[in-house]
N, C-alpha and C positions, 0 to 999 in steps of 0.2 A: 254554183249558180243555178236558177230554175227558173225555166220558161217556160210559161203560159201558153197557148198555140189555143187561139179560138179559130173554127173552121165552120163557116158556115154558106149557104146556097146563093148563088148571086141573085140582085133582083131579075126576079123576070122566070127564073127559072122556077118551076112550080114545087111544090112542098108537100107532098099526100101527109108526111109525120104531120106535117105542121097544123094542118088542116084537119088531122085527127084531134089531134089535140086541143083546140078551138072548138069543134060538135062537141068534145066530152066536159069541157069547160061549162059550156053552154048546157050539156043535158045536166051538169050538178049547181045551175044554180044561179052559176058568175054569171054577172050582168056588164056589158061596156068594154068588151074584150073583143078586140078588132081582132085584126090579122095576126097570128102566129105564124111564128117563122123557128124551129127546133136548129140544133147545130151541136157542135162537136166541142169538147174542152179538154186536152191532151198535155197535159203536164209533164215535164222533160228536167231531171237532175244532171244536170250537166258536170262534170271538172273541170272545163272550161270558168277561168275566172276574167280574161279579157272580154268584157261586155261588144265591142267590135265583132270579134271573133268570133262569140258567141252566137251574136244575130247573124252572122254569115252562115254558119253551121246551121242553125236550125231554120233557116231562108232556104237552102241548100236541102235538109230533110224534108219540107213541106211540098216544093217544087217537084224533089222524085218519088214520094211515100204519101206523104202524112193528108194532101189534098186534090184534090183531082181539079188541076185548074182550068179545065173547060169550063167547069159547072158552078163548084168551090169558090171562094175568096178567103184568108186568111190574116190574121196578126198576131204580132208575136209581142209579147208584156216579159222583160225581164226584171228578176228580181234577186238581190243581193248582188 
């Protein structure tokens, strides 16, 4: 099984990446590009094949590793 684990800034919480990226958008050109917000995509091969358990486990890895939930927010996308 494989799990998807997007990790990104809650609102509110400010983004210098994000914001970088948005000036550089802007000095090549893109026109209509609001606010950027960058974040995290952390892909996880599991052997875990009970999809339950699954999202327990990597609920479990996000909480004490994978995101720092002061700041952070997280979801998790299983697949197969």
């Amino acid at each position: 099984m494989r799990a998807n684990v997007r990790i990104m800034l809650k609102s509110g919480v400010l983004d210098p990446q994000g914001k970088a990226i948005g000036n550089a958008l802007a000095g090549l050109g893109f026109e209509g590009v609001g606010e950027v917000r960058q974040g995290k995509l952390i892909v996880l091969d599991l052997a875990e094949t009970d999809a339950a358990k699954a999202r327990e486990s990597v609920d479990a890895m996000c909480r004490r590793l994978l995101a720092n939930t002061v700041i952070e927010s997280y979801s998790i996308d299983l697949e197969g």
